[in-house]
KOLZAZA-800177 format. One record per residue (C-alpha): x, y, z; residue in one letter. Coordinates in steps of 0.25 Angstrom, whole numbers. Example, Ala and Ser with C-alpha at 12.3 -4.5 7.8 and 13.67 -1.06 7.14 Angstrom:
      px      py      pz   type
      49     -18      31      A
      55      -4      29      S
% end
This chain:
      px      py      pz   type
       0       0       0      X
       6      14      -3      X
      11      21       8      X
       5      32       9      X
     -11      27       7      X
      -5      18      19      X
      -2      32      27      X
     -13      39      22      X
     -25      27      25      X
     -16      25      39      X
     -18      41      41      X
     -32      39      39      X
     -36      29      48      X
     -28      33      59      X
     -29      48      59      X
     -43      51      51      X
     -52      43      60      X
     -62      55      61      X
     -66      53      47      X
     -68      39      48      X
     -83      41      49      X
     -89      26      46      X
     -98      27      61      X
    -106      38      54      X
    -119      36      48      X
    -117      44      38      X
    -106      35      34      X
    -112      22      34      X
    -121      15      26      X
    -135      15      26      X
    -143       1      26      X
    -154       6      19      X
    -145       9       6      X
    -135      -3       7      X
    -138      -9      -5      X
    -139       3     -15      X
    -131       0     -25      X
    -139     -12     -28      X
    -154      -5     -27      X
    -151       4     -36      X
    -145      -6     -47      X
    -159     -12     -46      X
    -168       0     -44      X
    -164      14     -44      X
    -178      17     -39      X
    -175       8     -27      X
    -161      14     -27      X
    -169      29     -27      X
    -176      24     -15      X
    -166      17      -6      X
    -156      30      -7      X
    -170      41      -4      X
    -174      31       8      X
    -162      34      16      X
    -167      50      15      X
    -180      45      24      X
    -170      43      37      X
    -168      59      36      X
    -183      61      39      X
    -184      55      55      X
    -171      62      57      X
    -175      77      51      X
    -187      75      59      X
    -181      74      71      X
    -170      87      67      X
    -180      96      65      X
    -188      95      78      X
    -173      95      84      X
    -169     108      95      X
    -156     108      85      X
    -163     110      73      X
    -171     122      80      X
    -160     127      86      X
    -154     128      70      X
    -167     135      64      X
    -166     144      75      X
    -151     148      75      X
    -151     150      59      X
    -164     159      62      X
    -157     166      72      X
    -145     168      64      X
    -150     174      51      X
    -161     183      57      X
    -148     189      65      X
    -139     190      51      X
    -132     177      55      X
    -129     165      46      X
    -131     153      43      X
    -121     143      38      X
    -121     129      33      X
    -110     122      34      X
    -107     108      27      X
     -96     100      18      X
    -100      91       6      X
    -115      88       5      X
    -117      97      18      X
    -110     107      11      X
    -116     109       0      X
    -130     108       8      X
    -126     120      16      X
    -123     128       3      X
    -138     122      -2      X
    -143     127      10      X
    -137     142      10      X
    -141     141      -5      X
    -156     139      -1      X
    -155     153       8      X
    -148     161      -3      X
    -157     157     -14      X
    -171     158      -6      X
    -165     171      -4      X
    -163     176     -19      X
    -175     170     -25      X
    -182     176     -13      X
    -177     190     -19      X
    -182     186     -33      X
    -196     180     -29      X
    -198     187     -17      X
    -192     201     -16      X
    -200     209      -5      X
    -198     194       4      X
    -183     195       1      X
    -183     208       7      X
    -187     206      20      X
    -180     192      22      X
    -167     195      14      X
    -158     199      25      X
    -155     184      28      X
    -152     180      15      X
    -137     179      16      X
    -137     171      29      X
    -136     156      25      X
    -122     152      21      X
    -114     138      17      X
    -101     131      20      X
     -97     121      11      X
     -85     114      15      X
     -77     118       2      X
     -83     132       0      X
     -95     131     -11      X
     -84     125     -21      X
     -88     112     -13      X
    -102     113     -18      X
     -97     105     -30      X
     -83     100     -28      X
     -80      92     -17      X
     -68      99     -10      X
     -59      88      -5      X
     -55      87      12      X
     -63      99      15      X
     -72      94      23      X
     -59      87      34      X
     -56     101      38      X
     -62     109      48      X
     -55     120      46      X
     -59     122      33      X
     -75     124      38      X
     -70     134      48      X
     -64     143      38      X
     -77     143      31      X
     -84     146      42      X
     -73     157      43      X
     -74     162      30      X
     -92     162      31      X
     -90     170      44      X
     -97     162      53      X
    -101     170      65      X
    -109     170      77      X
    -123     171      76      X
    -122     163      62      X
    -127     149      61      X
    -118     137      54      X
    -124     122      52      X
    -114     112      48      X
    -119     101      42      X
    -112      89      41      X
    -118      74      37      X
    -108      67      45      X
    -104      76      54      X
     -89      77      54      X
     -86      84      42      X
     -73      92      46      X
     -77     105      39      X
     -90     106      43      X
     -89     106      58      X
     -77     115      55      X
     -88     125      51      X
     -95     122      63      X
     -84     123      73      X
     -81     138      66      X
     -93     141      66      X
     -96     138      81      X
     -83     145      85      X
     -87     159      77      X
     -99     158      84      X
    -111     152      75      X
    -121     145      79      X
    -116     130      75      X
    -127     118      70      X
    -121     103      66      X
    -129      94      57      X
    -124      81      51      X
    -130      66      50      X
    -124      59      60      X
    -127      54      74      X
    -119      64      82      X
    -115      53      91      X
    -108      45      83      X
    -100      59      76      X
     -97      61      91      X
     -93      49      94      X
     -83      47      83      X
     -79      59      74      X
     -71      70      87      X
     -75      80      75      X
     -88      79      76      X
     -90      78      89      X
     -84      90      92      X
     -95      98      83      X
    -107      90      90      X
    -102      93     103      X
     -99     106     103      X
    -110     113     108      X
    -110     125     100      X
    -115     116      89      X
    -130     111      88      X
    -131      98      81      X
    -140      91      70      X
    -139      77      70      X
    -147      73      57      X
    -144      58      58      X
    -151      50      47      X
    -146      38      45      X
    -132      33      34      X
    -134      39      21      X
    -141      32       8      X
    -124      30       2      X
    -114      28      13      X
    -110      41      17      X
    -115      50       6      X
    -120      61      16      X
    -125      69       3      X
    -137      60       6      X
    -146      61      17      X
    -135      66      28      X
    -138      80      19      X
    -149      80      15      X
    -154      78      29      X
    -145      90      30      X
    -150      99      20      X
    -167      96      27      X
    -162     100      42      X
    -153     110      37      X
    -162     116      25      X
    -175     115      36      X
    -168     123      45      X
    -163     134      35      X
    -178     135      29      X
    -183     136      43      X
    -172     148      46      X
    -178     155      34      X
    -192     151      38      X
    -191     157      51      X
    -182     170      48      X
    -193     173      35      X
    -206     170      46      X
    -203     183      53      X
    -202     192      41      X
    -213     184      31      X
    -228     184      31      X
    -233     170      29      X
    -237     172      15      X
    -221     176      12      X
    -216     163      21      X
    -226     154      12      X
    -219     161       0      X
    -206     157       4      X
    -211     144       7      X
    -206     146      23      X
    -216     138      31      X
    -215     127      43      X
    -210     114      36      X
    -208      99      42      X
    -194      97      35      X
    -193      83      38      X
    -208      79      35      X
    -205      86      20      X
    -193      79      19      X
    -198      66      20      X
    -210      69      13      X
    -201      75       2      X
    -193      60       2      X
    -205      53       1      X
    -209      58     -12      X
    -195      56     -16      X
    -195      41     -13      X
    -209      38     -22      X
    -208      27     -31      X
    -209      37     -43      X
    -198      47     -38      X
    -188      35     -34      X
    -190      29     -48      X
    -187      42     -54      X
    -175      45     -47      X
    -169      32     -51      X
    -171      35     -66      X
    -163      47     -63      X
    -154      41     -58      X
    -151      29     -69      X
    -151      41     -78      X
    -139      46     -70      X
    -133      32     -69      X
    -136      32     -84      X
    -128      45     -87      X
    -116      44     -77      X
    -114      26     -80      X
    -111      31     -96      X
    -101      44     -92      X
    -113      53     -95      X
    -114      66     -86      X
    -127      74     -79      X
    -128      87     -80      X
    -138      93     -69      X
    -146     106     -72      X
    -154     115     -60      X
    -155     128     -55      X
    -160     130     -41      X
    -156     116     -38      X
    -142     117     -42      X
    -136     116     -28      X
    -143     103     -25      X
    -139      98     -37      X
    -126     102     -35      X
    -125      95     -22      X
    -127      82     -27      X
    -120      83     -39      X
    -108      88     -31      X
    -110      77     -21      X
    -108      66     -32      X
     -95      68     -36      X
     -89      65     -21      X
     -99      54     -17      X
     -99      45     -29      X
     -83      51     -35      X
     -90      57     -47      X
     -82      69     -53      X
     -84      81     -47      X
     -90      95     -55      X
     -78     100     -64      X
     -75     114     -65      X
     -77     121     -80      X
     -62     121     -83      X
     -60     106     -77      X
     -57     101     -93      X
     -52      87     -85      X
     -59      81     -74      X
     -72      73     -78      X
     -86      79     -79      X
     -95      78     -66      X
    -105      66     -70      X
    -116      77     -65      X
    -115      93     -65      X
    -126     104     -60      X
    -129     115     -70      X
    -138     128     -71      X
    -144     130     -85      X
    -148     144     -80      X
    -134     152     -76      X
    -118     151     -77      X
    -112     145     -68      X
    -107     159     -59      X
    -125     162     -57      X
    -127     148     -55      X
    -117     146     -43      X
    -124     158     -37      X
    -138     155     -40      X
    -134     140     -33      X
    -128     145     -21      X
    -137     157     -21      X
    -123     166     -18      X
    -109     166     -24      X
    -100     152     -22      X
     -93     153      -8      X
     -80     147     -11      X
     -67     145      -4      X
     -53     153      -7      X
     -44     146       4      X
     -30     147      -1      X
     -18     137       5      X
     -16     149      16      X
     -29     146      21      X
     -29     130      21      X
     -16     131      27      X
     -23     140      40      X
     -34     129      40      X
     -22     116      40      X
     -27     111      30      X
     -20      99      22      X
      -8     105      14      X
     -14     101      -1      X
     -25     113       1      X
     -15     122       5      X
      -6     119      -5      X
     -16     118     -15      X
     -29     125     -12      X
     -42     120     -19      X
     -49     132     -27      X
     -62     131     -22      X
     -65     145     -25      X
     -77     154     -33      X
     -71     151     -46      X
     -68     139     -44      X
     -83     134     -41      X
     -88     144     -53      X
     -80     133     -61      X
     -90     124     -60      X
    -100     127     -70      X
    -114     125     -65      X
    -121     136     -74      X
    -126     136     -88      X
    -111     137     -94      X
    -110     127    -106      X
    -101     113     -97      X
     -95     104    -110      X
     -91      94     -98      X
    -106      91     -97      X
    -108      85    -110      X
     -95      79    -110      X
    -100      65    -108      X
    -112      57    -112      X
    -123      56    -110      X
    -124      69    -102      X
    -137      74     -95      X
    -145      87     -92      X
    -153      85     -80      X
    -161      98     -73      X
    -164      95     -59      X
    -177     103     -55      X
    -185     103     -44      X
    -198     111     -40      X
    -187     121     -34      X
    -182     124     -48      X
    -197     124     -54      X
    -202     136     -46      X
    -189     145     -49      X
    -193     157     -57      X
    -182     152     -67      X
    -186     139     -69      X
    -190     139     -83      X
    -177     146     -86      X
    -170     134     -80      X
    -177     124     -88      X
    -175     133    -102      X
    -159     133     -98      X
    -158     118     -94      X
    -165     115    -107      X
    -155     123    -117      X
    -144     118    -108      X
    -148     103    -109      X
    -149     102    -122      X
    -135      99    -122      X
    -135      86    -116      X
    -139      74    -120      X
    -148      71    -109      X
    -158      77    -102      X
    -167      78     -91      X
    -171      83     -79      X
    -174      78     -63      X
    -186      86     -55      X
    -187      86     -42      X
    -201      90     -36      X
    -215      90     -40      X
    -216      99     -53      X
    -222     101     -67      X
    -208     100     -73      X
    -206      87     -81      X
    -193      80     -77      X
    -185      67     -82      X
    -186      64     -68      X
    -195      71     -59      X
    -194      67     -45      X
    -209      71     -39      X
    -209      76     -26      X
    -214      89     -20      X
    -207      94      -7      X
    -211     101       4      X
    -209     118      -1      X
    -201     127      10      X
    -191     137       8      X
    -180     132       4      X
    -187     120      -4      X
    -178     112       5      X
    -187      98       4      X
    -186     101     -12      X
    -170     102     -11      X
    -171      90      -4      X
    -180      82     -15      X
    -168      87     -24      X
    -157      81     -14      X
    -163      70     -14      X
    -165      66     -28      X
    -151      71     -31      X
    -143      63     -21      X
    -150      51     -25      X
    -149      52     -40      X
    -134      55     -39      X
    -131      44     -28      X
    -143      33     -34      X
    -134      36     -48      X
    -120      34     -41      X
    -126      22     -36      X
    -130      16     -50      X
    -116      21     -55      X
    -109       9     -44      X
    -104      22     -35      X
    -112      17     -25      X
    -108       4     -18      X
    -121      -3      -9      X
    -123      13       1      X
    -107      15      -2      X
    -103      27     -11      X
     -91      18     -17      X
     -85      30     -24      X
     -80      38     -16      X
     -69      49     -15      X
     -60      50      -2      X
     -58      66      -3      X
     -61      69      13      X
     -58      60      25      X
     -73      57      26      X
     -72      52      13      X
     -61      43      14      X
     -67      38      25      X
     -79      34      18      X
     -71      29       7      X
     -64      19      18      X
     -77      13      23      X
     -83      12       9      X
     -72       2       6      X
     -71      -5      19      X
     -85      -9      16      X
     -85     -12       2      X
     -72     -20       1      X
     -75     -26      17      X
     -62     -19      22      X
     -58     -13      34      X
     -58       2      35      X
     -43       1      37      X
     -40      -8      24      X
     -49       2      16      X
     -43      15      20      X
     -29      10      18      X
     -36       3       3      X
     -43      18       0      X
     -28      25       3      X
     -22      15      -6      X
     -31      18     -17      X
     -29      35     -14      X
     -17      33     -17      X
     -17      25     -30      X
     -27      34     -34      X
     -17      46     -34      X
     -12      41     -46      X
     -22      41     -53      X
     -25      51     -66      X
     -40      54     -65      X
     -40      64     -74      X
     -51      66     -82      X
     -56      55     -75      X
     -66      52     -64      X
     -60      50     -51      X
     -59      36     -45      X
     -64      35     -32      X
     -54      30     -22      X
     -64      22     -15      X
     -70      14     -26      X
     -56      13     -31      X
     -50       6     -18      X
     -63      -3     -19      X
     -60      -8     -32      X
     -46      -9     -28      X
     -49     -18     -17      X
     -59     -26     -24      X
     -50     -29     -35      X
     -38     -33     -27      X
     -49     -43     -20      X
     -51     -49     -34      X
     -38     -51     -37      X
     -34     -57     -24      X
     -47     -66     -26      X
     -42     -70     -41      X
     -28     -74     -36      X
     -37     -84     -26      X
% end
């Protein structure tokens, strides 16, 4: 075994034992989904169903967090903070990242169509508008490209907390799915020190994060910290917390922001302007699982699954999809993001990137260039990061950022064209497809007909096209996936519905396409501590090794891998390269038998 995979496993196992996270829920497989692999080979129906079931443990659990004194004591404290010129600020890293940017996108943008549709309302509630903000581990950059190791470094949340000017009197809730994600509770310690008002929410049993990660513990027991422990269960795929860990997130934490806004607009609004805005008293969990329901009818999970073959379809002969929206974009994004590392598929590549493989899916806006649409998205300007190596070297971080820091800056996300700009790259293989994912949220916006005109004469390019609605409508759809979700402010049940139906197409898809192994995601990318953990376990329990033999087998394979010339090419995936590895050298030694 090379000598230095030896020192680095050998570093691992004895040095990075917090990151070894098989005792968490979140991190295990779930029963209900352990054969997945093999109920979508013989139904992708039954497959849709399997995944949407494990969505109904989130309902006892939400029930049980909105009668809860801590949920309370949050609605409260984000009242009391905006209505003094406070903020409020999500924190996250990964999925909870990028649901923390959803959530502060959902404020801005009630705000500017408020001023468009409803000046003389805007007027008297508009001195709030800019009191919602977002931390995403990575800066926005991270919306859409993974930024490798961030997340291990609390120091690096603390300087964005720095940077946001995090006061006292403002409000920060770090979310979490597992509840040890360094940077996130670095976000929470600053916070906490500079004098905010401090909320934890993640989807373990704080007992056990107590018990085993000092990291954690330290966050939950501090007692400037108020806790949301939104337990529900291991997620539908081994440790993709994309799943129902955030989506559990994005009820209790989009309820409460509506409820914030609800509650600061009752004081100033007549009831008549309140039933406008669609602000009334809403039993979030009772909509949540009535919205499911209707998710999980026979019709809708046969629908689904025909999507999701005309993925498989795409993707099994090198073809690539091409998403379209407008006000949905940031949910589409999130998925589509989150594909690339859950399942090791390309990432998004910049417009001058003449080398690296195509994303097998892309989100694009018919309507704008790609500078209005980032704005019209985030409902404000990108809010990047411009850390030079003088600054890594402040925070001790590791000497390859400080000798080489990423560019995550404005003009580097400003590369990624998500507007109407022509993008060669997505004809460049076939088949290639047009979908337009709509749902009632897009069918009611004044521009609607504009965006269907624009996703016509763009699509007209490709060689497929169709769309996917989501929600009752008059439209007609290639696939329309009836449901008609509870209406509130924010349309939080409708974003759900959209989650939802995304995170199962793109994971139901990945399953058909042999990426998915029984619950296991089998290709996986080791580019965090968490990861390689997960990596670890993952092969211990599909080659029935011990965790040490598969972490010294996973170190060997790095290495090996370093080699490698994967340009123009897709990425292996170390893990699924360190099974087949160890599969074939059991062959072999069988044959010489």
């Amino acid at each position: 075994m090379d000598i230095k995979a030896r020192q680095e496993a050998e570093h691992f196992l004895k040095n990075e034992t917090q990151f070894h996270l098989g005792m968490l829920p979140t991190e295990q497989a779930n029963p209900r989904t352990r054969n997945l692999d093999r109920i979508f080979a013989e139904s992708t129906g039954e497959g849709v169903k399997t995944l949407l079931s494990v969505d109904t443990d989130i309902y006892p659990m939400a029930e049980k967090i909105f009668r809860s004194k801590e949920y309370d004591r949050l609605v409260k404290a984000g009242l009391r903070a905006i209505s003094d010129g406070k903020k409020i600020i999500f924190s996250g890293c990964g999925a909870t990242g990028r649901l923390s940017i959803l959530l502060e996108s959902l404020w801005r943008c009630f705000f500017r169509d408020l001023r468009q549709d409803h000046p003389d309302i805007y007027e008297r509630v508009k001195h709030v508008e800019n009191s919602v903000f977002s931390i995403m581990t990575g800066g926005d950059y991270a919306l859409i490209r993974a930024v490798e190791y961030f997340e291990d470094y609390q120091e690096f949340g603390r300087q964005q907390v720095r940077e946001l000017n995090v006061t006292e009197g403002d409000v920060l809730v770090a979310i979490t799915e597992g509840g040890e994600t360094s940077s996130v509770l670095g976000t929470l310690a600053e916070a906490a020190d500079r004098g905010a008002e401090v909320f934890l929410m993640f989807n373990n049993p704080a007992d056990i994060l107590c018990k085993y990660i000092e990291r954690s513990r330290k966050a939950i027991e501090d007692p400037r910290v108020t806790v949301l422990d939104l337990y529900c269960g291991p997620m539908a795929i081994a440790g993709s917390t994309r799943m129902q860990a955030t989506t559990s997130e994005q009820l209790i934490a989009g309820a409460a922001l509506e409820s914030i806004l609800g509650g600061y607009c009752s004081k100033l609004l007549s009831a008549e302007e309140l039933k406008i805005l669609n602000i009334r008293e809403t039993d979030y969990a009772g909509a949540y699982n009535e919205m499911l329901n209707e998710l999980l009818s026979v019709e809708n999970t046969k629908i689904l699954g025909d999507y999701i073959r005309m993925e498989h379809d795409t993707y099994s002969r090198h073809g690539l999809v091409t998403y379209y929206g407008n006000s949905l974009m940031l949910d589409i994004f999130t998925d589509t993001t989150e594909r690339s590392p859950t399942f090791m598929l390309p990432p998004f590549r910049k417009h001058d990137d003449t080398l690296s493989p195509p994303s097998w899916a892309f989100v694009k806006n018919p309507l704008m260039q790609t500078p209005e649409a980032w704005a019209n998205v985030l409902g404000r300007s990108p809010r990047c990061l411009e850390w030079d190596g003088e600054l890594y070297s402040k925070m001790n971080a590791p000497q390859a950022l400080i000798s080489d820091p990423p560019q995550l800056d404005i003009a580097q996300i400003l590369k990624f064209q998500i507007g109407n700009e022509e993008d060669k790259s997505r004809l460049s293989r076939k088949p290639n497809v047009a979908v337009s994912v709509i749902s009632r949220l897009e069918v009611t916006r004044s521009e609607y007909e504009d965006y269907k005109a624009a996703f016509n004469e763009e699509s007209e390019k490709y060689q497929g096209i169709s769309s996917m609605i989501i929600g009752t409508c008059d439209e007609a759809a290639g696939y329309k996936i009836s449901c008609l979700p509870q209406s509130s402010v924010f349309s939080l049940m409708d974003r759900l519905a959209v989650k939802l139906v995304l995170n199962t197409v793109s994971t139901g898809t990945m399953v058909l396409m042999g990426r998915v192994l029984g619950n296991w995601m089998s290709w996986v990318d080791v580019t965090n501590k968490k990861l390689k953990d997960r990596g670890i376990r993952l092969i211990s329990d599909i080659c029935g090794m011990s965790y040490e033999e598969s972490c010294y087998a996973l170190h060997e394979s790095l290495e090996e891998l370093k080699s490698f010339n994967v340009s123009e090419k897709e990425k292996p995936s170390p893990v699924q390269y360190t099974i087949g590895r160890i599969r074939t050298a059991s062959d072999n030694k069988g044959n010489k038998h």
